[in-house]
Structure formats: structure tokens, C-alpha cells
NUMAR-996029 format. One record per residue (C-alpha): residue number from 1; x, y, z. Coordinates in nm, 4 decimals, padded with zeros to 6 digits. Example, Ala and Ser with C-alpha at 12.3 -4.5 7.8 and 13.67 -1.06 7.14 Angstrom:
% residues 2
pos/X/Y/Z
1/01.2300/-00.4500/00.7800;
2/01.3670/-00.1060/00.7140;
***
This chain:
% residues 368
pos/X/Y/Z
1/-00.5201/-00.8001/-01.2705;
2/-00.5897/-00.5110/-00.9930;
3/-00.4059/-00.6678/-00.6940;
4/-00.3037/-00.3521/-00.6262;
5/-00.5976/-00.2571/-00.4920;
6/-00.7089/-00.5980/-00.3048;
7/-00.5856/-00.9889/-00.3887;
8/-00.7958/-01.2205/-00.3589;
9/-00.7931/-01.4266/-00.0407;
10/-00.4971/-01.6587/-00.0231;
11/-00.6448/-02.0216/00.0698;
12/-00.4655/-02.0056/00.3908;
13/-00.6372/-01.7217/00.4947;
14/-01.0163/-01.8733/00.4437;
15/-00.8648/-02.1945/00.6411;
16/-00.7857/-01.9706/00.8942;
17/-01.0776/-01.7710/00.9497;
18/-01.3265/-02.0305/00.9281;
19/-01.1275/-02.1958/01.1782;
20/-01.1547/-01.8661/01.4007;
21/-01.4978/-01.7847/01.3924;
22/-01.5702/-02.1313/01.5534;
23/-01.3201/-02.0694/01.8229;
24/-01.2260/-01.6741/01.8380;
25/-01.5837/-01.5214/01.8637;
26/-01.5560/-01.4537/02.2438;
27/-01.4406/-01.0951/02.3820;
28/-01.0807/-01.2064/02.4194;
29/-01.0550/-00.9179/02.7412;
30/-01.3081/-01.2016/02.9191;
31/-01.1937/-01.4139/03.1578;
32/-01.3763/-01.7307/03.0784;
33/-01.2832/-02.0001/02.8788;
34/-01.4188/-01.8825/02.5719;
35/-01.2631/-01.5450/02.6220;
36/-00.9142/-01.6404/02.7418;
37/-00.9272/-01.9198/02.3622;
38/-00.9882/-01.6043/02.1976;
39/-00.7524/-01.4040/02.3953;
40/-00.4397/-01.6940/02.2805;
41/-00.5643/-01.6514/01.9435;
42/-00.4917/-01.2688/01.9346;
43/-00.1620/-01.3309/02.1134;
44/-00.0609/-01.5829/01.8542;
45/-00.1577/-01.3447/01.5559;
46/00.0354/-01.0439/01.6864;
47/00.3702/-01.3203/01.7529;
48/00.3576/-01.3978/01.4113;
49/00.2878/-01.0695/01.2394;
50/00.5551/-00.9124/01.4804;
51/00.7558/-01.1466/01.4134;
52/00.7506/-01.1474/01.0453;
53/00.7787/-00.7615/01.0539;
54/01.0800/-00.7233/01.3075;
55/00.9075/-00.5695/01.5540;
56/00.7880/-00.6154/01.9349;
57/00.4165/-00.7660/01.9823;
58/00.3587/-00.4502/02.2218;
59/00.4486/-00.1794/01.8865;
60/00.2123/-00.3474/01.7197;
61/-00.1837/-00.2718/01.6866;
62/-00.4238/-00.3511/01.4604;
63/-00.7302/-00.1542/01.2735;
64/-01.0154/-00.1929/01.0919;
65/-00.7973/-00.0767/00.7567;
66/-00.4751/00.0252/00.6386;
67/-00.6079/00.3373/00.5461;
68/-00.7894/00.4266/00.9025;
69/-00.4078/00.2659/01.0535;
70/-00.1910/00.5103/00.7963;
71/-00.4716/00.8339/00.8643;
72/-00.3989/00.7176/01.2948;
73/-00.0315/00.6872/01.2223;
74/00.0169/01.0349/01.0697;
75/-00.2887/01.2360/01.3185;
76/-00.1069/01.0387/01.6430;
77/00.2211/01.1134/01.5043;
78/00.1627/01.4910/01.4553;
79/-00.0676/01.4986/01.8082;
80/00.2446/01.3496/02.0024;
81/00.4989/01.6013/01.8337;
82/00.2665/01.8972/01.9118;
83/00.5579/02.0682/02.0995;
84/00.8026/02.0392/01.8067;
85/00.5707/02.2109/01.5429;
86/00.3316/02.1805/01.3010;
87/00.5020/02.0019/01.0102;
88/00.4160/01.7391/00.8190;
89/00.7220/01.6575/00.5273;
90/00.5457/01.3724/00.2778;
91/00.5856/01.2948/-00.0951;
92/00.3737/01.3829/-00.3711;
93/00.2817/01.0642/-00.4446;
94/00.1603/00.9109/-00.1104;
95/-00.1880/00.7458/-00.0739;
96/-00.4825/01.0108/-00.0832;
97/-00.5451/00.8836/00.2945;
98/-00.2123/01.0193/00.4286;
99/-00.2961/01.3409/00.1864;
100/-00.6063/01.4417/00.3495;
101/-00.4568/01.4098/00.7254;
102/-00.1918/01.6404/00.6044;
103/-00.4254/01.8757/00.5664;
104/-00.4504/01.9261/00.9339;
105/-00.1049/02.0009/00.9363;
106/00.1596/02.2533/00.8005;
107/00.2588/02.0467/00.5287;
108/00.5466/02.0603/00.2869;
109/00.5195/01.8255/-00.0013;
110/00.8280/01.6973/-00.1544;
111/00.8637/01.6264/-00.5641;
112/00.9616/01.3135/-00.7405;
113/01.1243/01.2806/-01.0567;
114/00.9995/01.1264/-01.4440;
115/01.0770/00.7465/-01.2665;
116/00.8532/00.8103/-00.9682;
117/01.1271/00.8361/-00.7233;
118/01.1716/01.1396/-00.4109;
119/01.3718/01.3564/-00.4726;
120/01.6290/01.3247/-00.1775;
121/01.8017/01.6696/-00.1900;
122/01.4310/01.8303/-00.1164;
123/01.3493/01.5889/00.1724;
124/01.6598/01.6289/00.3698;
125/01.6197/02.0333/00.3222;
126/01.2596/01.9780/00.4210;
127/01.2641/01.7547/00.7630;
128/01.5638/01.9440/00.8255;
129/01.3174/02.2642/00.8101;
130/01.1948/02.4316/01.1219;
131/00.8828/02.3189/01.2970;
132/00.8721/01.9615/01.1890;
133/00.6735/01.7043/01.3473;
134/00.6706/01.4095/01.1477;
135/00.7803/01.2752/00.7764;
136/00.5665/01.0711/00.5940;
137/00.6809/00.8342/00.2611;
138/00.5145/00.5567/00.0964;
139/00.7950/00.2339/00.0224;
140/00.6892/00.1353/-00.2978;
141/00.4009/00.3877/-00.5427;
142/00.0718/00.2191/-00.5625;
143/00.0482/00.3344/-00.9093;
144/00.3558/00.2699/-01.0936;
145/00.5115/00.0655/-00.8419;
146/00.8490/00.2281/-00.8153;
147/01.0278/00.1476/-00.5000;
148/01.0991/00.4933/-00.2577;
149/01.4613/00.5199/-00.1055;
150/01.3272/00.4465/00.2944;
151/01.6763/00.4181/00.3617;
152/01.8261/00.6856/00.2699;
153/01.4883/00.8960/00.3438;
154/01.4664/00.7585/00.7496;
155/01.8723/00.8770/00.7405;
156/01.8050/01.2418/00.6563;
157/01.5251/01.1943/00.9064;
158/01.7250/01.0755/01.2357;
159/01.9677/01.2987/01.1953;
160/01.7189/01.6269/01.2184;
161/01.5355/01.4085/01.4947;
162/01.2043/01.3835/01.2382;
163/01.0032/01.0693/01.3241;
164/00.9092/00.8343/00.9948;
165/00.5921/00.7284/00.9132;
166/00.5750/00.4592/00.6242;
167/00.2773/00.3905/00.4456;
168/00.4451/-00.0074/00.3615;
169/00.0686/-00.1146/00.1908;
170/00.2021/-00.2699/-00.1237;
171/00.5120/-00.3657/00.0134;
172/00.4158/-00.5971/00.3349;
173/00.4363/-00.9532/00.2298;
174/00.6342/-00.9204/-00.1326;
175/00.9245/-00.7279/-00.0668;
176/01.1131/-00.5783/00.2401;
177/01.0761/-00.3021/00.4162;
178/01.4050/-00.0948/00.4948;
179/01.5089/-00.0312/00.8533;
180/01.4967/00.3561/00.9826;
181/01.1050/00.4075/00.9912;
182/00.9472/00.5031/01.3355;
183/00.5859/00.3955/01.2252;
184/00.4673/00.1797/00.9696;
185/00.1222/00.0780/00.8649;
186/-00.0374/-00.2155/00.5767;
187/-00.3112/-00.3483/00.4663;
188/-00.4132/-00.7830/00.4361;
189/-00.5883/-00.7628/00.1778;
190/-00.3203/-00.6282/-00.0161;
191/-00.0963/-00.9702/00.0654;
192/-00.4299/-01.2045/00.0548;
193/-00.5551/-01.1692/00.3894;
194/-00.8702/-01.0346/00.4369;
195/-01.0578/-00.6946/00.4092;
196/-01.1083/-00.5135/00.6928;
197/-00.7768/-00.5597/00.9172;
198/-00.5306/-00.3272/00.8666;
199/-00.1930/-00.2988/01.1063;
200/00.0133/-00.0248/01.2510;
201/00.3073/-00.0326/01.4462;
202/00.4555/00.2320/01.6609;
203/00.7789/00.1754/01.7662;
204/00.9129/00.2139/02.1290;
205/01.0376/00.5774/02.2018;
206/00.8193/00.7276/01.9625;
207/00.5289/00.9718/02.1012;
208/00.2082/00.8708/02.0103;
209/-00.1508/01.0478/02.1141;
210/-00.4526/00.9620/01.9695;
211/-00.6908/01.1420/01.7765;
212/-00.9697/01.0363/01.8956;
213/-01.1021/01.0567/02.2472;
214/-01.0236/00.7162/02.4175;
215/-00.9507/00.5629/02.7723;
216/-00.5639/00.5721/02.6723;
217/-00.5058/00.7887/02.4564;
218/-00.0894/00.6853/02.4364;
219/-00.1313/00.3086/02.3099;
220/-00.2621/00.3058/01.9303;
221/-00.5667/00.1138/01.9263;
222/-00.8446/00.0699/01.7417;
223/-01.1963/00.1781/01.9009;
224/-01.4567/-00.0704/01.9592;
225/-01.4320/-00.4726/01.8728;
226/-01.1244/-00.5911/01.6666;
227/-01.2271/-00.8409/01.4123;
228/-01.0535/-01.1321/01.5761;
229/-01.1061/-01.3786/01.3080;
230/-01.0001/-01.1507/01.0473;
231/-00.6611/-01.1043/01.2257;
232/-00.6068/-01.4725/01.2915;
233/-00.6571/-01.4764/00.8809;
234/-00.4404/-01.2102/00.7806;
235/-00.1705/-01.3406/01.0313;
236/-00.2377/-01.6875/00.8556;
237/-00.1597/-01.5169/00.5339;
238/00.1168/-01.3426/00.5656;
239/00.3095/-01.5553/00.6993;
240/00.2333/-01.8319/00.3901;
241/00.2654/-01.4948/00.1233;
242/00.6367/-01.4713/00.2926;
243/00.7092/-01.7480/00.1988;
244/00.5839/-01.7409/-00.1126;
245/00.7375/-01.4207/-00.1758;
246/01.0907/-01.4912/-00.3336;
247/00.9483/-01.7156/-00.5426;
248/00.6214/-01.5564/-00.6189;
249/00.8704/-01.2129/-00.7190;
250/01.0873/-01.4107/-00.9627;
251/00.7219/-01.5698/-01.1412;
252/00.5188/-01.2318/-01.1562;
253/00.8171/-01.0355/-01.2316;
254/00.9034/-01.1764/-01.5461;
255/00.5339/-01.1773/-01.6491;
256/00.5894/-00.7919/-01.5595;
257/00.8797/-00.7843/-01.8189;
258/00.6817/-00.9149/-02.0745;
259/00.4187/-00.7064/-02.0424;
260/00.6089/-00.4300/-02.0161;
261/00.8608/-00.5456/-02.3782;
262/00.5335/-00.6648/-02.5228;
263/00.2778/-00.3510/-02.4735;
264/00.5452/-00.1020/-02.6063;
265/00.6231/-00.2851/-02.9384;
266/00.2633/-00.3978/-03.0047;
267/-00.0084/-00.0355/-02.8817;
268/00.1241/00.3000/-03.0908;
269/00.1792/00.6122/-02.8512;
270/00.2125/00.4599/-02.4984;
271/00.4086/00.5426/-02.2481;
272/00.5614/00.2843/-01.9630;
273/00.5896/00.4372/-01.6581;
274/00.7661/00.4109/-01.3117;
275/01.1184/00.2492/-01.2818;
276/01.2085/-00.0261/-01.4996;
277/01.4519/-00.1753/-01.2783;
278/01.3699/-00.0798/-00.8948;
279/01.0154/-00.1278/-00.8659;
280/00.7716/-00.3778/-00.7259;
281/00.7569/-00.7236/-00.8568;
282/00.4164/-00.7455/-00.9327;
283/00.3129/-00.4086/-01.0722;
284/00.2911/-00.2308/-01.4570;
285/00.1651/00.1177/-01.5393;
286/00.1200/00.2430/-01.9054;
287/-00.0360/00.5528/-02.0406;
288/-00.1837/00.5467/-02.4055;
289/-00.2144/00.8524/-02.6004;
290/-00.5449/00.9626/-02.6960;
291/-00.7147/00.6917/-02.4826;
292/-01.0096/00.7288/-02.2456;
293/-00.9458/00.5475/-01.9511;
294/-01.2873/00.4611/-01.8735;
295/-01.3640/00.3211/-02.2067;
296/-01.0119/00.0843/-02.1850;
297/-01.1241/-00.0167/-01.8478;
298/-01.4815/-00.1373/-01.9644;
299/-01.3458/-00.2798/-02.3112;
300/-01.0756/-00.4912/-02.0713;
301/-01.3141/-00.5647/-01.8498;
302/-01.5799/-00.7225/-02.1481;
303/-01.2920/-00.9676/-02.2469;
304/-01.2663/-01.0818/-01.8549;
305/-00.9635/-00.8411/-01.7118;
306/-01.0259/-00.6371/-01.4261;
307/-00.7627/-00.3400/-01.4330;
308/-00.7128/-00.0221/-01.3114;
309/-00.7426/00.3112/-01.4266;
310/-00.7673/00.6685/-01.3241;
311/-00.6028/00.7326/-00.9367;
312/-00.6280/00.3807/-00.7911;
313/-00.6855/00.5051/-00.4013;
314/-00.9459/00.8008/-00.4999;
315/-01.2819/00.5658/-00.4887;
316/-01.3883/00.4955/-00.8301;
317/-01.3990/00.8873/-00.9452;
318/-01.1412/00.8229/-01.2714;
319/-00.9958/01.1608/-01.2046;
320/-00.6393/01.1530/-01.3302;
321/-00.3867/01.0255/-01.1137;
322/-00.2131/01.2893/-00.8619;
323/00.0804/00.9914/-00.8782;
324/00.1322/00.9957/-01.2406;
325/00.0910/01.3990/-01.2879;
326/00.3535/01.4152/-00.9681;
327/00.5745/01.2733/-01.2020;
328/00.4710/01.4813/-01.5363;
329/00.4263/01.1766/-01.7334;
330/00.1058/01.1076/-01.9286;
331/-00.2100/01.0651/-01.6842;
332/-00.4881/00.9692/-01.9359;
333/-00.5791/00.6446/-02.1001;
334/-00.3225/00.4666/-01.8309;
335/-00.3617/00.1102/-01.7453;
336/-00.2746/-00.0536/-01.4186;
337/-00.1982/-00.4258/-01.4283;
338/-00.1096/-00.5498/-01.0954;
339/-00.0409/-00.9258/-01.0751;
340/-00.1020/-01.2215/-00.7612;
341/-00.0755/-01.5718/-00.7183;
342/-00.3124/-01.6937/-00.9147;
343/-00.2500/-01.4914/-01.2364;
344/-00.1319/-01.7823/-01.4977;
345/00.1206/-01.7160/-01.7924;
346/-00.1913/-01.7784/-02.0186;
347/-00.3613/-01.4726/-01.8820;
348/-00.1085/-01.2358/-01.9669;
349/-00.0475/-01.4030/-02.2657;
350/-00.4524/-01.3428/-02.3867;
351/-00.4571/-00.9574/-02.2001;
352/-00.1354/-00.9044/-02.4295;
353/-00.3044/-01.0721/-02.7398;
354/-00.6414/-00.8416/-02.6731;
355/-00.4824/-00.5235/-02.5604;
356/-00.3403/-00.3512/-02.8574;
357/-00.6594/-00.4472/-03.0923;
358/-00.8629/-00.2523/-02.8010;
359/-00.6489/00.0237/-02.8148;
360/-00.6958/00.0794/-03.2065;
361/-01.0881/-00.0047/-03.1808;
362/-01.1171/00.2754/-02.9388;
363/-00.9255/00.4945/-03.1159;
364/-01.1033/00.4415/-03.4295;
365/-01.3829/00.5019/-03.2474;
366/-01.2844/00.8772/-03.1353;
367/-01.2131/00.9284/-03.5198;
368/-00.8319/00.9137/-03.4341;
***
């Protein structure tokens, strides 16, 4: 129940690379028959990625992460821009990745409210602020799952002439992106691909430098080998989670519901956080009241559920979440159940049955 942070690999996907390491291990730059196979292989990948993301083949790139392809989006972003400023505008609650590049910059972080959500009237007066390079806003929060306004966000930015950067992790492959963004990055093994592929796109007209010393510096790309297999497999993959995905949204988010009815009428003092109504599919986020974390996290994980706790994209630290104090909700003892393909009704039926005696054990236990 942590597919937040990585689903397991969609059968497609293993098909698919096992496939490719037979017949895509050649340098596909070669021009020998083994090279130009592997070569068709990439070029297939990038059609149906492209494809499936509304974009050319030639904006597209990919990396050996979503987090090194969000970190090049922002640092390439802000090295193009140079001549307009400084600035980076991004939300409180984007991925610690995109936070640590925007401390290279002169960066002006905008609030969200109790729900999760930007506040709009504070990102159109910032990217409308002197000296702005580039905007930067997650599409859906990674830790309570609340879906961001791109829309209206990429509108404030066009009309001050502010690029935007969208970190679209936990949205690629389960719900759409908006239109409006001028760089976008994800992660397969968020969707069921693979670890260790990650995609940006850049798209045409936007300035682009790399920030790290290359032959071209103006075409994002990866250093060194691409994991050609791994693409094939998270191309593979998202194009069968696609089309999976209306279906697979309607399944996992009425399990959501339930957990969501269920956990507030069964555990005493918890809070359920993020939007109730615009928010990803697949995703839950409670806080209980005088609750360790950790301890939750290891009782879950003793009856077989592997959740998350603490700030889900700051290694395994437990610190509390910058996401859920952004918001000034609750940001101890919280619980993130995150939902795939293969979760059953019967799981969430025995997590929901477990949970609240947990809670009280653990409570008792901290003489409360």
C-alpha cells in the first residue's frame, strides 16, 4: 500500500524488458545491425511515450530518474533564462528534489491552503514578480494526493511570459495532465514501469542549457548510456496503465472512499487530509493524534502492509512532512496508503479491520 513511492512492475513491463535485453543491448548510436535493432527500439519507445503524453518525440528525453529529470528540468530551465533573472516561483509542497535545486536560485515559495491546494492569488503576484526565470508546481501532492490547479497556474504564467515546469510524477499514467506547462518530468516506476528511467520533456521554444558540462549543452539528455531496456519497459507500461487507467480510477477510488468513511468512524483523534473530492484516485493521507509514526509503520508492517509515513520523498529519515506542515494540518502519527493494480478489496478490507486496534495498542502503550 505505498505505490506512491514505487508500484510494483506491471506484467507488461517484465514482458517487455526481458524481451529487450535479448535484442536492445547494442549502443543504438552504432551502425551495425545490432546497433541500428536497438536504435528502432528507442525510436519506438519515445513514439509511444510521446505519443501518449501529447508531445513531439524530439521534446522528449529520458533519464536515469524522475528525480535527476525534475532536478535537470528546473537547473536547465533557470540556466536558459539566465538573462531574465534569478527567480524560481514553486509551491510549498513540491518534491524535496525540485526544493533543493531551488536553492540555487532566488526563490519565492508560494503557500497552499488546509486542502493542500496553491494558493492562486500568491502565484500570479509571484511569476508576475520581477526577475523571474521559471515556475515550478507539482500536478497532484505526493502526500495527500490533492490535485494542483496546472491550468489555471500555466495561465498566470503565459501571460507574465514565466516558463512552467511540472513535476507530473504521480500523475503520468492515472490521470491527465493539463495543457499550459513548458516542461514536464515523471517517473515509471510510479505507473509500473521500471526503476531507473525517468522522462523529461522540453517543449519547442523553450530555452534549455544544461547543467552539466556536455557536447550539447541545448538538447536535455542524459549523460552516459540510457538504459535501453528499461525504456522499452516503461514505454510498454504506460501505454497498458493508460489503458487501464479509467477503469483502474473508478476500482481504487472507491476503495479510497472507504478507507477514508471507514478510518474516521472506527481510530479516535485522526485527521483526513488533502481534498476529498479533487484528488488522485489512488491516494489517502490520515494523521492520528498522539501516534508515533514509526511505531504505526512497523505495527502495519508486522500484519503484512507496507505504508508510508513521515515525508515520503526525504529517504527514510521520518522527519515530519514539509507537505502536511505546508498545509498546517497534523504531521505526526500520519499514514500514507497509496493503492495499484493489484491491491484486492480484501486487503483494504483486513488493513481497515487491523488499523484502529493498532492505533489503541499503541496508544495504550504511551500510557495515553
Amino acid at each position: 500500500m505505498d505505490a506512491a513511492s514505487a508500484a510494483p512492475l506491471h506484467p507488461v513491463a517484465r514482458e517487455a524488458l526481458l524481451a529487450a535485453l535479448a535484442d536492445g543491448w547494442a549502443d543504438p548510436d552504432r551502425l551495425y545491425a545490432a546497433g541500428r535493432r536497438a536504435q528502432q527500439l528507442r525510436e519506438a519507445a519515445s513514439a509511444v511515450v510521446a505519443e501518449i503524453l501529447r508531445v513531439r518525440t524530439d521534446e522528449l528525453s529520458f533519464w536515469p530518474s524522475g528525480a535527476a529529470a525534475a532536478q535537470a528540468a528546473v537547473l536547465g530551465g533557470l540556466a536558459g533564462r539566465k538573462r531574465a533573472g534569478r527567480g524560481l516561483v514553486h509551491s510549498a509542497i513540491e518534491h524535496s528534489t525540485v526544493l533543493h535545486a531551488a536553492g540555487t536560485a532566488e526563490a519565492r515559495e508560494v503557500g497552499v491552503d488546509r486542502l493542500g491546494r496553491l494558493d492562486l492569488d500568491d502565484w500570479s503576484a509571484a511569476v508576475a514578480g520581477p526577475g523571474v526565470a521559471l515556475a515550478a508546481l507539482i500536478s497532484a501532492s505526493h502526500e495527500v494526493g490533492t490535485i494542483q490547479p496546472v491550468a489555471a497556474a500555466a495561465d498566470y504564467c503565459a501571460e507574465f511570459g514565466v516558463p512552467l515546469f511540472v513535476d507530473a510524477a504521480q500523475s503520468v499514467g492515472r490521470v491527465p495532465v493539463p495543457p499550459g506547462w513548458s516542461l514536464l518530468s515523471a517517473s515509471a516506476h510510479k505507473w509500473g514501469g521500471p526503476p531507473g528511467v525517468g522522462l523529461l520533456v522540453v517543449r519547442k521554444g523553450v530555452r534549455w542549457i544544461s547543467p552539466s558540462p556536455q557536447d550539447d549543452l541545448y538538447r536535455p539528455r542524459a549523460q552516459g548510456a540510457a538504459d535501453l531496456p528499461g525504456i522499452v519497459a516503461a514505454a510498454a507500461s504506460l501505454r497498458a496503465v493508460t489503458a487501464e487507467a479509467e477503469a483502474e480510477a473508478a476500482r481504487l477510488g472507491a476503495l479510497v472512499d472507504r478507507v477514508r468513511e471507514r478510518v474516521a468512524a472506527t481510530v479516535e483523534d485522526v485527521e483526513i487530509v488533502g481534498d476529498p473530492v479533487d484528488r488522485l484516485p489512488h491516494l489517502v493521507t490520515f494523521s492520528c493524534l498522539y501516534v508515533d509514526g514509526e511505531a504505526l509503520l512497523h505495527a502495519l508492517d508486522r500484519h503484512g502492509f507496507a505504508v508510508s509515513s513521515g515525508s515520503s520523498c526525504t529517504s527514510s529519515t521520518l522527519r515530519p512532512s514539509h507537505v502536511l506542515e505546508a498545509m498546517g494540518v497534523l504531521s505526526h502519527g500520519n499514514v500514507r496508503v497509496s493503492l495499484h493494480r493489484g491491491t484486492s478489496e480484501a486487503e483494504v478490507e483486513r488493513f481497515l479491520a487491523v488499523l484502529p486496534g493498532l492505533v489503541a495498542e499503541i496508544r495504550k502503550e504511551a500510557g495515553l
